[in-house]
C-alpha positions as CSV (number, residue, x, y, z in Angstrom):
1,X,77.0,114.1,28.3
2,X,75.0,116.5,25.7
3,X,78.4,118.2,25.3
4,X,80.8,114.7,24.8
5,X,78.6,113.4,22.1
6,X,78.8,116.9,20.0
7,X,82.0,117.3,21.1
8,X,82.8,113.4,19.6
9,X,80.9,114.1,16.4
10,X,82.8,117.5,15.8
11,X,86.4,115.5,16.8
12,X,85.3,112.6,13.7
13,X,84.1,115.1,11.4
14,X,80.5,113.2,11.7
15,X,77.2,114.6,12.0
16,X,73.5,113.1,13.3
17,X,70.0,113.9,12.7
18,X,67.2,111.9,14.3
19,X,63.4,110.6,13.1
20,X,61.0,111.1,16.6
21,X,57.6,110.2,17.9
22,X,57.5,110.0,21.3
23,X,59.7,112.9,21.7
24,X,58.7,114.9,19.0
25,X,62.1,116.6,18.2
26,X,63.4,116.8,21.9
27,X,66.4,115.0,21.3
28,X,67.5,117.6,18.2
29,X,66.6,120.7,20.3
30,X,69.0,118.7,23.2
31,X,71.6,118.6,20.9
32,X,71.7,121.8,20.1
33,X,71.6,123.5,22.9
34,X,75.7,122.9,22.4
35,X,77.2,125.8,21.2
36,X,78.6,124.7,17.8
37,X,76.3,121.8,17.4
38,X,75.9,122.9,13.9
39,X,79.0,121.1,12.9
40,X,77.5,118.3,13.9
41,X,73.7,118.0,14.1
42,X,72.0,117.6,10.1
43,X,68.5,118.1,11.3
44,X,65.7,115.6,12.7
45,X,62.2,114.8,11.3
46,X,59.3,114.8,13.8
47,X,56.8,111.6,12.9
48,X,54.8,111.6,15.6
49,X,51.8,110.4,13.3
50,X,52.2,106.9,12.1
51,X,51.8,107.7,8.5
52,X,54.7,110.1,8.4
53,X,57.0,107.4,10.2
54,X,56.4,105.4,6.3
55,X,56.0,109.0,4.4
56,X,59.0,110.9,6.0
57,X,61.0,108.5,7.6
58,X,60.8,105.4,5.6
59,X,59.4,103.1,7.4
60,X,58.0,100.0,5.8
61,X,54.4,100.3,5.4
62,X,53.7,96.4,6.2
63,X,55.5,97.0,9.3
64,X,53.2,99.2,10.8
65,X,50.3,97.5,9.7
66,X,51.5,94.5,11.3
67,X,52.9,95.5,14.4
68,X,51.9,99.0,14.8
69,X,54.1,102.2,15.4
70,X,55.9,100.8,19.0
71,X,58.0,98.2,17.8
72,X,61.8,97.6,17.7
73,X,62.1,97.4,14.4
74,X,60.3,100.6,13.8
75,X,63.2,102.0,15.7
76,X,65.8,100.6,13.8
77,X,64.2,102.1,10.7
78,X,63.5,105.2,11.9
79,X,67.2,105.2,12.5
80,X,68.1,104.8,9.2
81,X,65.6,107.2,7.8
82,X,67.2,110.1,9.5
83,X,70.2,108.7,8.7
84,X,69.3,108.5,4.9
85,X,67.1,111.2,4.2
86,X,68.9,113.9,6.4
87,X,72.1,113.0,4.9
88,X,73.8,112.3,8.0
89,X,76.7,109.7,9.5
90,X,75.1,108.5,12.1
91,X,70.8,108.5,12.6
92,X,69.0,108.3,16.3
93,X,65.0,106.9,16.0
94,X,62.6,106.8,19.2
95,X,59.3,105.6,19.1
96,X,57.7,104.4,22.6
97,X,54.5,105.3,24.8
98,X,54.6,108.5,26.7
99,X,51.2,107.6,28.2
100,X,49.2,107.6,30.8
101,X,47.1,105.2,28.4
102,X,48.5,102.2,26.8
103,X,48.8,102.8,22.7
104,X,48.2,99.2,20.1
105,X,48.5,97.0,23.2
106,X,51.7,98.5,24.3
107,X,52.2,99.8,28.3
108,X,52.8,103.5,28.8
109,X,57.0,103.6,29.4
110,X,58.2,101.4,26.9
111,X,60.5,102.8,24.6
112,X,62.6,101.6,21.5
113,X,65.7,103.5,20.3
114,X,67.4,102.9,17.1
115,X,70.9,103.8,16.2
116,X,72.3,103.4,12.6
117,X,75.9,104.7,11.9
118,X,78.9,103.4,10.0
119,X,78.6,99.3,10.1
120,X,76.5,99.9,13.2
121,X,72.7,98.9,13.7
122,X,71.2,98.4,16.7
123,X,67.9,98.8,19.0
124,X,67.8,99.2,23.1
125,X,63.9,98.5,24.6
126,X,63.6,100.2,27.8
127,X,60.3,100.5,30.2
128,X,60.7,103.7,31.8
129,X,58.0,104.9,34.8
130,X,57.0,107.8,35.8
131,X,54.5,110.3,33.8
132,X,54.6,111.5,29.8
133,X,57.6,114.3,30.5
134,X,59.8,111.6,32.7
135,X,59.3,108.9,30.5
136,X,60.4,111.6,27.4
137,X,63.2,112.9,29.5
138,X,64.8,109.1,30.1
139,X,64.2,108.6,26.2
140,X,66.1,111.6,25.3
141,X,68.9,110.7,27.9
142,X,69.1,106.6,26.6
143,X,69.2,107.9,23.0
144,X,72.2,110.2,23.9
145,X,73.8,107.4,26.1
146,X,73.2,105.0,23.2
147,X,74.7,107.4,20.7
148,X,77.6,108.7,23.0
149,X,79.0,104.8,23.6
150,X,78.8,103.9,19.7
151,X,81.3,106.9,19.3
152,X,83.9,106.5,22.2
């Protein structure tokens, strides 16, 4: 799947970069494990502290204040911060609860991924199980899946 979604970028002449918490850059390095991802990946911020989610990303301050750093929206703004500030087509942001301990309220395994592309903006919630590396590994595979059906 890694390879179709690079391969789909590369065939549109689009590219992608991502903002990250939970995953702290894992879905960037997955990208690019594609030979001649380059043509298609921008870059990626890592915000895996909430301040840098507002500093780096974007994110609206009152936002996080209100509803903390796990919240759809926060996805959906992530999104277009990579999108925006990477200079990219498309923009991937995943914030969530690796766990094993329950962050703002929020249960370990719950995960929001945003995608914001060309007239497309949109958030998936998912409540993965399993420990901190499965839950990362389904969040980099949903943001992938999420990304690969916006472009085919």
């Amino acid at each position: 799947m890694i390879a179709e979604v690079v391969s789909a970028l590369i065939e549109r002449g689009e590219t992608v970069a991502t903002a990250e918490s939970l995953t702290a850059g894992l879905v960037c390095a997955t990208l690019t494990e594609v030979p001649g991802s380059s043509r298609a990946v921008r870059g990626g911020l890592v915000v895996y502290a909430t301040e840098l989610k507002a500093r780096l990303a974007g994110v609206d301050p009152r936002l996080l204040a209100e509803h903390g750093a796990v919240h759809p929206e926060v996805a959906a703004q992530l999104a277009m911060g990579a999108r925006e500030r990477c200079g990219a087509d498309w923009g991937l942001g995943l914030t969530g609860v690796a766990g094993p301990d329950d962050q703002d309220g929020v249960a370990p395994g719950t995960v929001h991924i945003g995608l914001a592309g060309p007239g497309v903006r949109q958030v998936r919630t998912h409540r993965f199980e399993g420990d901190r590396a499965a839950v990362r590994t389904a969040s980099v595979r949903a943001a992938l899946e999420l990304l690969r059906q916006s472009l085919t």
